[in-house]
C-alpha positions as CSV (number, residue, x, y, z in Angstrom):
1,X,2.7,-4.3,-12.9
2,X,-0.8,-3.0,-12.0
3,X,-1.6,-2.5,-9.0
4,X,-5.4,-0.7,-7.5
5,X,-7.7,0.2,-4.5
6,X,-11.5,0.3,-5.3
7,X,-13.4,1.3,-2.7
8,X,-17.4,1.7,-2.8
9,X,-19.9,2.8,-1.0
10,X,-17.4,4.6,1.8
11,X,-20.2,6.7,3.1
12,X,-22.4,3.9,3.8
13,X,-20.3,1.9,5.0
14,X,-19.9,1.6,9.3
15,X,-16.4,1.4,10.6
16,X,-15.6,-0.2,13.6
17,X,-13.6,2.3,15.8
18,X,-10.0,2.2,15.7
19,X,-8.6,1.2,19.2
20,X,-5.4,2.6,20.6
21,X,-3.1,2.6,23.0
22,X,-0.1,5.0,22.3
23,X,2.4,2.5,25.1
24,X,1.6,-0.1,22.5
25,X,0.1,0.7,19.0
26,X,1.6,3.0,16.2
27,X,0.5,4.1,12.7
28,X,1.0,0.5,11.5
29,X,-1.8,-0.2,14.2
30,X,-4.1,2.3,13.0
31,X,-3.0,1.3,9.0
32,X,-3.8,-2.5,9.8
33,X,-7.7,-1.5,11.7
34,X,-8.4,0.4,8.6
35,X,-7.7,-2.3,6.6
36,X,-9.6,-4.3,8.7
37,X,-12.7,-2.4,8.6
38,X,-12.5,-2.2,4.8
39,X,-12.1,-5.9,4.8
40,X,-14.9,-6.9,6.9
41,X,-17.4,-4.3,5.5
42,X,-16.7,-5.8,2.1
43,X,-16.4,-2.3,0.7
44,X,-12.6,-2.5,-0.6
45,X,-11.2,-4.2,-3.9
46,X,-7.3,-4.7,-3.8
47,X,-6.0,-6.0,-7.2
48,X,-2.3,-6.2,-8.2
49,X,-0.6,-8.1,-11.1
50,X,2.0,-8.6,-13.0
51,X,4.8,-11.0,-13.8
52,X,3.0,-13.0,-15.5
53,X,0.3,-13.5,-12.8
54,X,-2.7,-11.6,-13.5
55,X,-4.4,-11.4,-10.2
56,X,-2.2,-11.8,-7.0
57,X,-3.8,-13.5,-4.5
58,X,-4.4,-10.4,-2.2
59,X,-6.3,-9.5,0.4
60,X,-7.0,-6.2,1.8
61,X,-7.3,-7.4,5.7
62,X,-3.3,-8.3,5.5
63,X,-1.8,-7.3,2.4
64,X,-3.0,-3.9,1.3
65,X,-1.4,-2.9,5.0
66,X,1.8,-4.2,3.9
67,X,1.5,-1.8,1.2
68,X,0.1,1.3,2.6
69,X,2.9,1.5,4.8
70,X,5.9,0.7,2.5
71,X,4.4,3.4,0.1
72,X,5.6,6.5,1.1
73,X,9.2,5.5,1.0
74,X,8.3,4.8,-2.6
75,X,6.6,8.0,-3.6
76,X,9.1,10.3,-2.3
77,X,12.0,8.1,-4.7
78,X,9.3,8.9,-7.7
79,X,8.5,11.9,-7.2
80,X,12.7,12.8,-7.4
81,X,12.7,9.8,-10.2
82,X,15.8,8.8,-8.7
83,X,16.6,5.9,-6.4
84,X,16.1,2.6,-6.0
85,X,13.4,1.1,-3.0
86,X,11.7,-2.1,-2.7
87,X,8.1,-3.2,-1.9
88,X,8.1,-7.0,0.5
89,X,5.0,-8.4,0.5
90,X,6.2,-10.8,3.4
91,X,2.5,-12.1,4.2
92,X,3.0,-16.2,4.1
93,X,1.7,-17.5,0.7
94,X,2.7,-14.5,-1.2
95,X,5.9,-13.7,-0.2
96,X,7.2,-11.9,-3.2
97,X,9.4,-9.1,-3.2
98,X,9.9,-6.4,-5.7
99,X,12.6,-4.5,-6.4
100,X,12.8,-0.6,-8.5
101,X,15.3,1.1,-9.4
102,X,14.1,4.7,-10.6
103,X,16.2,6.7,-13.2
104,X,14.8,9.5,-15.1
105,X,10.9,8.8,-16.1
106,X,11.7,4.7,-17.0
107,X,11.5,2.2,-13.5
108,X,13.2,-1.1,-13.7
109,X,11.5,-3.5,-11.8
110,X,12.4,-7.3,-10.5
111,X,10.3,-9.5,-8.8
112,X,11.5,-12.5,-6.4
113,X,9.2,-14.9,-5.0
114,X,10.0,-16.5,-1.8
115,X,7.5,-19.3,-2.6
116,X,7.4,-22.5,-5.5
117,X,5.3,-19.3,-7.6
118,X,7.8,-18.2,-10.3
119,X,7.5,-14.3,-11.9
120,X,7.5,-14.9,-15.8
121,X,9.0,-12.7,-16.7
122,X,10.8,-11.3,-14.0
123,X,11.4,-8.0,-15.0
124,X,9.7,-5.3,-16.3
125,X,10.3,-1.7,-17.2
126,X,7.4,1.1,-16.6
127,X,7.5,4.8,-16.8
128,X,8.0,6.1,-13.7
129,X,5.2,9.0,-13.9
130,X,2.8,6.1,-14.8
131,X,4.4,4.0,-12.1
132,X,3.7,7.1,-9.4
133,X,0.1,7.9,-10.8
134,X,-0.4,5.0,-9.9
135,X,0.5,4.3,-6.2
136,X,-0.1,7.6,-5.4
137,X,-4.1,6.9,-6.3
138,X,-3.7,3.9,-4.0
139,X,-2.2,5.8,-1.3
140,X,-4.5,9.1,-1.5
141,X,-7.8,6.6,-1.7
142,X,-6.9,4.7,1.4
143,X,-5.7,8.5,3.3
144,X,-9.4,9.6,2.4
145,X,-10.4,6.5,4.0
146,X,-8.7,7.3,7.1
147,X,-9.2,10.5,7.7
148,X,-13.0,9.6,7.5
149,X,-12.9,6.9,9.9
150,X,-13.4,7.4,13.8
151,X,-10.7,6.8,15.9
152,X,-9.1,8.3,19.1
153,X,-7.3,11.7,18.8
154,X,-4.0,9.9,19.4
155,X,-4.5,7.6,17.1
156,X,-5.0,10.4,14.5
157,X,-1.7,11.9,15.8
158,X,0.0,9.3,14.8
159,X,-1.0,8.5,11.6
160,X,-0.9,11.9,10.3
161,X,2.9,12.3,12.0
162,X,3.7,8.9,10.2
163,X,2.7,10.6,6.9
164,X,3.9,13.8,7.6
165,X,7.6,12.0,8.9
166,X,7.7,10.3,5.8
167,X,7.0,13.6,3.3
168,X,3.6,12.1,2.1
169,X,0.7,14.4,3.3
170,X,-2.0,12.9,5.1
C-alpha cells in the first residue's frame, strides 16, 4: 500500500477562511474546509494504491478528510507496533475498508471492498516503521497546512484539542 499528500505552492496559494460555529462544527468541520480549500485551489495531490489497484480513485475534497481523521488512531498503534486498527474509506464509489494488525515492525494488512472493485491480492504485509513513515508524512504535511490557514480562534481550539486528545501533536 502507498499512500501520499503533495502539496505545492502552500504559500501562494489563498485559503478561503474556515467557518465555525462551536454549537455545530468540530475538528472534522475544520479537517473537511481544509480539504476543501486544498481541493479548490488545486494545490494538493492525494494518491493511494495498492491491492492491485495502482491509483485509487481519490479525491482530496472528500477522501483525504476521511483519512486525516482516522489517522491518529493509527499512529499511536504504530508508534507502540502493537494493535490492530482499521482505516474505512466509506465515501460512495470507493468504499473499501482496510484492516492492520500491527505486531513487532511487520503490519498485516486486508482490504475489503464494499463495491463490484475486487483487491488482488487482498493482503499484504509491510513493515511497520515504513508503514508509520509513511502516514505520519501525510499527517504532519496536512497539520502544517492547518496551522497556516486562517480560521476563527475556536476553530483552532478544536483542532489542536482533537490532536492533542488523540496523542498526535498538532
Amino acid at each position: 500500500m502507498f499512500c501520499k499528500l503533495q502539496i505545492s505552492d502552500v504559500e501562494k496559494t489563498t485559503f478561503p477562511a474556515v467557518e465555525f460555529d462551536p454549537e455545530y462544527d468540530d475538528a472534522r468541520s475544520v479537517i473537511a474546509s481544509i480539504c476543501d480549500g486544498l481541493d479548490e485551489a488545486g494545490t494538493a495531490t492525494f494518491i493511494v494504491s495498492g491491492f492491485g489497484d495502482s491509483a485509487w480513485p481519490f479525491d482530496v475534497a472528500t477522501d483525504l478528510v476521511t483519512l486525516i481523521e482516522q489517522l491518529p488512531e493509527a499512529l499511536t498503534v504504530l508508534e507502540l507496533r502493537s494493535g490492530e486498527f482499521r482505516i474505512d474509506f466509506y465515501e460512495q464509489g470507493i468504499e473499501r475498508l482496510i484492516f492492520f494488525n500491527c505486531s513487532g515492525d511487520v503490519t498485516e494488512l486486508r482490504c475489503q471492498s464494499r463495491t463490484d472493485w475486487e483487491p488482488s491480492p487482498n493482503e499484504m504485509r509491510v513493515r511497520s516503521s515504513e508503514l508509520a513513515a509513511m502516514l505520519s508524512a501525510v499527517y504532519r504535511q496536512f497539520m502544517n497546512v492547518a496551522m497556516a490557514t486562517p480560521m476563527p480562534d475556536a476553530a483552532r481550539k478544536a483542532l489542536t484539542e482533537w490532536a492533542v486528545m488523540r496523542n498526535v501533536a498538532a
